[in-house]
C-alpha positions as CSV (number, residue, x, y, z in Angstrom):
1,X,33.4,24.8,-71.1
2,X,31.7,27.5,-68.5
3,X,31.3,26.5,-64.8
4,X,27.2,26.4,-64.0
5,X,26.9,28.7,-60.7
6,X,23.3,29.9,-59.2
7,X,22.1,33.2,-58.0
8,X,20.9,33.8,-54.4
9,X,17.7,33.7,-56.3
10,X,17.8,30.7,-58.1
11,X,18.8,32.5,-61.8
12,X,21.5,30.6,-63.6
13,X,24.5,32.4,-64.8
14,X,27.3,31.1,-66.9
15,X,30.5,32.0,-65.5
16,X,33.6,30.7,-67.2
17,X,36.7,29.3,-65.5
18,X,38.5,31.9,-65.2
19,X,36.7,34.1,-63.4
20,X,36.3,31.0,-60.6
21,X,39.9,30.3,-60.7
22,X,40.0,34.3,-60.0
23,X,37.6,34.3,-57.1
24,X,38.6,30.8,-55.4
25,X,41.6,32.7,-53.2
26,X,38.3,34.8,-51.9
27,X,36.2,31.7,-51.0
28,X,38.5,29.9,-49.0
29,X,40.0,33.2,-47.1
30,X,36.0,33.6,-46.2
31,X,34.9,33.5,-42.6
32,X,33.3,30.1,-41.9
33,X,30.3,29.7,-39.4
34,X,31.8,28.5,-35.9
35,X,30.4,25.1,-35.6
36,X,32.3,24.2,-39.3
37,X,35.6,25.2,-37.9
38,X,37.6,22.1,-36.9
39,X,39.5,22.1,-33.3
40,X,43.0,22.9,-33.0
41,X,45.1,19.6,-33.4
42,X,47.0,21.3,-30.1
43,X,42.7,20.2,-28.5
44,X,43.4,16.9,-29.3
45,X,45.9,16.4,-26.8
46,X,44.8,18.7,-24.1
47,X,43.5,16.8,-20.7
48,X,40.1,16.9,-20.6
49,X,38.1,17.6,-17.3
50,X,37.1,14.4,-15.7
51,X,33.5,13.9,-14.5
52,X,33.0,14.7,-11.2
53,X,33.4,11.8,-8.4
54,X,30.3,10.6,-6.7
55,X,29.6,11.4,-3.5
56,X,28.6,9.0,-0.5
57,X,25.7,6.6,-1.0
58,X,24.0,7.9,2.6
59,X,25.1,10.3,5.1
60,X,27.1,9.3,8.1
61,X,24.5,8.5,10.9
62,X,25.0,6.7,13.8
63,X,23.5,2.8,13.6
64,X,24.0,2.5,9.9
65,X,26.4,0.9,7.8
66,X,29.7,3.1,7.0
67,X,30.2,3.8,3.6
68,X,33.1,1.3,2.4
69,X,31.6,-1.7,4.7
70,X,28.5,-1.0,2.3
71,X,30.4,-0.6,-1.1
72,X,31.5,-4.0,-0.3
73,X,28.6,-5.4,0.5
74,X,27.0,-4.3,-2.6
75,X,29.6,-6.0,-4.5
76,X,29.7,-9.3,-2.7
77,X,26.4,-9.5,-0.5
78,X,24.0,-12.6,-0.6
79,X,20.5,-12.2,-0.6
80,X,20.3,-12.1,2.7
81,X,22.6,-9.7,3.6
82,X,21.3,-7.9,0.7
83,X,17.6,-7.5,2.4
84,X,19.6,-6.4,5.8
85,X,20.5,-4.1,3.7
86,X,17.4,-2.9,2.4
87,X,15.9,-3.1,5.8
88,X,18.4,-0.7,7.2
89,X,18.2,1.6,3.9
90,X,14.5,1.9,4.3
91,X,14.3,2.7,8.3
92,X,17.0,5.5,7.5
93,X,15.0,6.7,4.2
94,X,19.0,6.2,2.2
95,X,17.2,6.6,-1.1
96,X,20.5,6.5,-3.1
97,X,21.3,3.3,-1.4
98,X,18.2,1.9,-1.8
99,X,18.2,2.5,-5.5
100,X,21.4,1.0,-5.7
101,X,20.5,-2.0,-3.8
102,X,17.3,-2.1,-6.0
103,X,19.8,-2.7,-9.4
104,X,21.8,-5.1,-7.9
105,X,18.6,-7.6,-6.2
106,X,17.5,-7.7,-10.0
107,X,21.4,-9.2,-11.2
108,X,22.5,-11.1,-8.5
109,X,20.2,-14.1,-9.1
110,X,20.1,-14.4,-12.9
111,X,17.6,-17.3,-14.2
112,X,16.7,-20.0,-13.6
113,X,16.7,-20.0,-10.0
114,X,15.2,-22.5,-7.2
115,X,12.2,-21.5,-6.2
116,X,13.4,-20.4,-2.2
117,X,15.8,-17.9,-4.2
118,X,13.3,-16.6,-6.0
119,X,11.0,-16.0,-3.0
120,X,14.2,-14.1,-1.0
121,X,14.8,-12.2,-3.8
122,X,11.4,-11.1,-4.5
123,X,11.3,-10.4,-0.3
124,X,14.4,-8.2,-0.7
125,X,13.1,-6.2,-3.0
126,X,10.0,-5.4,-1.1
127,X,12.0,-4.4,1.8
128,X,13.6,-2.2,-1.2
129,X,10.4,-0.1,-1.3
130,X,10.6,-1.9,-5.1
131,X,7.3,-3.8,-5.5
132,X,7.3,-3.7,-9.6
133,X,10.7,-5.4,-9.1
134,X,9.7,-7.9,-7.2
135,X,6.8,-9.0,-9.7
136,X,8.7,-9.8,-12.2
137,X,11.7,-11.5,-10.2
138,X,8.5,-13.8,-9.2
139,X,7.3,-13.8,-12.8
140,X,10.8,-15.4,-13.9
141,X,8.9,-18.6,-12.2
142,X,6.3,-20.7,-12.6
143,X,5.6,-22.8,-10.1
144,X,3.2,-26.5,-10.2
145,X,0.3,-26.5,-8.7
146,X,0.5,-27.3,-4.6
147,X,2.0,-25.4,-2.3
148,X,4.4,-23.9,-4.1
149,X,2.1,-22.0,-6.1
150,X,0.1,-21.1,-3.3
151,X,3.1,-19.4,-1.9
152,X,3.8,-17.8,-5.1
153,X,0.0,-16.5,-5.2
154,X,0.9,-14.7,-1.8
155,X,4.0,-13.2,-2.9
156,X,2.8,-11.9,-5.9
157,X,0.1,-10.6,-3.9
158,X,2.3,-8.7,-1.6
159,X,4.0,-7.2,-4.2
160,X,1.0,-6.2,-6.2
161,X,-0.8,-4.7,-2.6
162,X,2.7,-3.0,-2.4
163,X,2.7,-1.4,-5.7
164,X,-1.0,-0.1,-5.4
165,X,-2.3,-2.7,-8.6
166,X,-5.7,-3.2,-6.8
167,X,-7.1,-5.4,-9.9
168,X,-4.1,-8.0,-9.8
169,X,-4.0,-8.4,-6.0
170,X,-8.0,-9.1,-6.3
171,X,-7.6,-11.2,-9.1
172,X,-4.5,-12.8,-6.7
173,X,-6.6,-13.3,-4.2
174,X,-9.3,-14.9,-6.2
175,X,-6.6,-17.4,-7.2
176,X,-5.9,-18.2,-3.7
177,X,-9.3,-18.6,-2.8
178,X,-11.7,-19.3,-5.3
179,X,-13.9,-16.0,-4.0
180,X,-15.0,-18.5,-1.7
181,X,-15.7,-16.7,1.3
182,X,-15.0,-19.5,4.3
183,X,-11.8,-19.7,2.4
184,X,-11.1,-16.0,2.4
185,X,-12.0,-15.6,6.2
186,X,-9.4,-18.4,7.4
187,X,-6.5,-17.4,5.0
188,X,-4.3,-15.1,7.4
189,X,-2.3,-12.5,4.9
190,X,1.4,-10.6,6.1
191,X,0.6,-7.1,6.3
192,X,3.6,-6.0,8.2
193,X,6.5,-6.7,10.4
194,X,7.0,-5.6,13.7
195,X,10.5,-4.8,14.9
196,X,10.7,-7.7,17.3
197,X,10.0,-9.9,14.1
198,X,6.3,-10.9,14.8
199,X,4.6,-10.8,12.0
200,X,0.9,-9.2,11.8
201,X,-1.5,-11.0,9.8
202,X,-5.3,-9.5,8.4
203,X,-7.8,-12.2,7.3
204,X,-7.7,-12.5,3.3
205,X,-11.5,-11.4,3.4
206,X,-11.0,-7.6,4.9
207,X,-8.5,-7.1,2.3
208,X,-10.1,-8.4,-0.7
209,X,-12.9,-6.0,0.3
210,X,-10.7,-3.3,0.3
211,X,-9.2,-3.9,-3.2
212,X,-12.8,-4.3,-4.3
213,X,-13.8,-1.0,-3.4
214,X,-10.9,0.8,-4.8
215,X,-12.3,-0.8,-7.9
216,X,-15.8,0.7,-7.4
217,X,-17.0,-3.0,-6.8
218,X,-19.2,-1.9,-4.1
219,X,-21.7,-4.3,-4.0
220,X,-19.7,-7.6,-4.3
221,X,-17.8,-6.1,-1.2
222,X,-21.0,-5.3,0.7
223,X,-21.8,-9.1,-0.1
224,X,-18.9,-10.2,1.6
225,X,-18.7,-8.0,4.6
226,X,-22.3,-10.0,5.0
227,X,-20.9,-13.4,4.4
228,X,-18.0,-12.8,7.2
229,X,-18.7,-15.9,10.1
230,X,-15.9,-14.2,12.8
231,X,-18.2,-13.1,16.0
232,X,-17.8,-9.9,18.3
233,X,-16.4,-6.8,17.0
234,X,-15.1,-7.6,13.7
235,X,-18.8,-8.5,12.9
236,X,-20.2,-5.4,13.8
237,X,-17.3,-3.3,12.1
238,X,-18.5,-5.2,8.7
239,X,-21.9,-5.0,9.6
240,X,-21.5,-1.8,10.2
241,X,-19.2,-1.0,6.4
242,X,-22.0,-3.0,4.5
243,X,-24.9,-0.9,6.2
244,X,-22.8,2.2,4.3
245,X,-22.2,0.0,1.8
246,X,-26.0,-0.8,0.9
247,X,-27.8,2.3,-0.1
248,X,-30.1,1.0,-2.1
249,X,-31.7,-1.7,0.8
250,X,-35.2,-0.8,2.3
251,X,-34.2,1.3,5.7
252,X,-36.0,-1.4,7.9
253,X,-33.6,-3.9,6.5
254,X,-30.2,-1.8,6.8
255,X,-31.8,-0.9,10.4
256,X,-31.8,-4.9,11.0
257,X,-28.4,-5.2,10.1
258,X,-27.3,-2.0,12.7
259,X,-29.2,-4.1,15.5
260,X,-27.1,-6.7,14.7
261,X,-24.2,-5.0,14.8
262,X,-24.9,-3.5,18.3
263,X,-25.8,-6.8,19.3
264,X,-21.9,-8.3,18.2
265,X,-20.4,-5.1,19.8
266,X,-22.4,-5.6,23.2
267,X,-21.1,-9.1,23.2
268,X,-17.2,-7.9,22.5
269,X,-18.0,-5.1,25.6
270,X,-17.1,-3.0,22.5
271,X,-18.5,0.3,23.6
272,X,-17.3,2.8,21.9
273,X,-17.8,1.1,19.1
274,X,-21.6,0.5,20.2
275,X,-21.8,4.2,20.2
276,X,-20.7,4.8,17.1
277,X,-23.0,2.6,15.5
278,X,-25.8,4.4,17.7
279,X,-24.7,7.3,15.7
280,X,-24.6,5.4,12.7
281,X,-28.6,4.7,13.0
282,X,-29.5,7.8,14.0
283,X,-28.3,9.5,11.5
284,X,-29.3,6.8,8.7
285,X,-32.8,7.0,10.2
286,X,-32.9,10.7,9.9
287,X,-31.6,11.0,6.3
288,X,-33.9,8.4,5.0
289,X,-36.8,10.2,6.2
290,X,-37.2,14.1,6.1
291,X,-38.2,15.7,9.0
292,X,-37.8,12.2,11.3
293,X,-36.0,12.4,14.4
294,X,-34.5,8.9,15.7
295,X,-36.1,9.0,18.9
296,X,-34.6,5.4,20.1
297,X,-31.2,5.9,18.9
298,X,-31.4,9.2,20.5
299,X,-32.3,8.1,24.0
300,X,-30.1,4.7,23.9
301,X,-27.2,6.8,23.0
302,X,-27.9,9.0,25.7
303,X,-28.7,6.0,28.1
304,X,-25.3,4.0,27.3
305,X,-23.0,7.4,27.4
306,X,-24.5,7.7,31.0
307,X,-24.7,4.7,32.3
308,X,-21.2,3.8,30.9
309,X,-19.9,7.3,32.9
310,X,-22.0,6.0,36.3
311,X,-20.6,2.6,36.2
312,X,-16.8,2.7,34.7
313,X,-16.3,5.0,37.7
314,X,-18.0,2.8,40.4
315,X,-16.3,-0.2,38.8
316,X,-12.9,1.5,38.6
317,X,-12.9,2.5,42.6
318,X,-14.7,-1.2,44.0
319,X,-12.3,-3.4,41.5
320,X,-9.6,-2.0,43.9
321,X,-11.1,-2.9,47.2
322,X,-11.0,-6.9,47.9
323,X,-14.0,-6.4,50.0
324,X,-16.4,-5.0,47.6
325,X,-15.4,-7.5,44.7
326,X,-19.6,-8.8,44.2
327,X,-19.8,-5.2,44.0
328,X,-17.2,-4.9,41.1
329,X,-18.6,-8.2,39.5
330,X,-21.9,-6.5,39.2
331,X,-20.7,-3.4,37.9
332,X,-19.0,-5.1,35.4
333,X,-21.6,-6.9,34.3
334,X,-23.9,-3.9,34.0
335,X,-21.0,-2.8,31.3
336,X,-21.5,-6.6,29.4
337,X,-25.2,-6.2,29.4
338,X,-26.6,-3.9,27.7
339,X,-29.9,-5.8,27.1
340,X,-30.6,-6.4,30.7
341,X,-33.2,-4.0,32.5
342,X,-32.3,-0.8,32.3
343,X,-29.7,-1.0,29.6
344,X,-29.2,1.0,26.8
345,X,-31.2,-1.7,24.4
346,X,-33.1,-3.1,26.6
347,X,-37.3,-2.3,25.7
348,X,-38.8,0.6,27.1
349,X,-42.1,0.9,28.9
């Protein structure tokens, strides 16, 4: 029976078997591409190279943790020891050590955990510079309503301000809060840690503005810039961000608001901050209307940069002498003042 065999071109030839028996020493002597060729068996048993070692986790810098003490710690370290860790890590900027610190705060507290682990671990990791991690250590948990929850709220917060997700720390916030905005100016957030340990707190208010206006929520943040109740400077500062805020408000209204605002500042004795919202209204004024010059923010400005020059000098020179302190007293109240006659607010004849 002939052996079926095909041309390079697809034609079908009959060939019969002895003419394949005859060519089969040829085929198998043929040269065979190089990734068909099997390794030597003598390959087999030849050492192969071993990967390379790797190197130290950090470099070797005075203050920080030498490289076995850490290994070890690594290993065997509780939570605590763990965000020392991470503390140190991050002051040195050890990003290996960091990452590898980062793995292990995700393992080394398996669920279900008590809720004060979950809170350290989710803590460590933000000292970890790993605020995705620490969401979902927190979202392993879900606490009752009380304060547990509220606590829970906060660090989730954190952790989402952390990680730059603007629309879940608002919406955290929100949960915390209710929007309402008595609530939000009272609630005191963690912002940062100082190296003596003290702990610096913003009110929940300032920062759910903030989110908002990374989300283009302008006016809902001008709204509660308005609704702040804290007196002094802060009031004028918000005054002052809703005024920019605003755009679309008559000018005599947003020009309300800015007297306001100098009013708050005067009261702090915030005066460099009174002249920049002098500024502020002179050049709102002057863009809202073509060709208008803001005459009385123009001369107040020019009154109160004076007047503060005249008497910060005289006040600085009699404060010294025991003698002349009704001198001093006055001088100093010329600087509270700046309604009285002859101030920078104060009506002009």
């Amino acid at each position: 029976m002939p052996f079926l065999l095909y041309s390079p071109v697809g034609a079908r030839r009959r060939r019969p078997w002895g003419v394949v028996l005859a060519l089969l020493p040829f085929l198998l002597l043929a040269p065979q591409p190089a990734e068909a060729k099997l390794p030597f068996i003598g390959d087999l048993f030849r050492a192969q190279p071993k990967p390379k070692v790797q190197g130290p986790s950090a470099p070797e810098i005075e203050g920080s943790t030498p490289e076995a003490e850490f290994q070890e710690l690594l290993k065997s370290g509780d939570l605590r020891t763990l965000n020392l860790a991470c503390q140190e890590a991050a002051s040195f900027d050890f990003v290996t050590r960091l990452r590898l610190l980062q793995q292990r705060l995700l393992t080394v507290a398996p669920p279900p955990q008590p809720f004060p682990v979950v809170l350290m671990n989710a803590n460590a990791l933000l000292s970890c510079r790993a605020p995705d991690a620490a969401l979902d250590v927190l979202n392993r948990f879900g606490p009752a309503p009380g304060a547990e929850r509220e606590q829970w709220l906060v660090q989730r917060w954190r952790a989402a301000q952390a990680g730059l997700h603007h629309a879940l720390a608002a919406r955290l916030l929100e949960q915390l809060t209710a929007a309402d905005p008595d609530r939000l100016e009272t609630l005191a957030l963690p912002i940062r840690v100082n190296e003596d340990g003290t702990v610096v707190t913003r009110p929940a208010l300032d920062l759910y503005v903030e989110h908002l206006l990374v989300l283009e929520r302008r006016q809902e943040a001008a709204a509660l810039l308005l609704a702040g109740r804290r007196p002094g400077q802060v009031a004028a500062e918000r005054l002052s961000q809703a005024v920019a805020l605003l755009e679309h408000l008559p000018l005599a209204e947003r020009d309300q608001l800015m007297e306001r605002a100098l009013d708050q500042a005067a009261a702090a004795q915030s005066w460099g901050l009174a002249i920049a919202l002098l500024e502020q209204q002179r050049i709102l004024i002057e863009s809202e209307t073509p060709g208008a010059v803001a005459e009385r923010s123009r001369a107040r400005l020019m009154r109160l940069s004076q007047r503060l020059d005249d008497a910060y000098s005289a006040w600085a020179i009699t404060r010294e002498d025991s003698e002349q302190s009704a001198r001093a007293d006055a001088l100093q109240q010329q600087l509270r003042s700046p309604r009285d006659p002859g101030g920078h607010a104060a009506p002009q004849p």
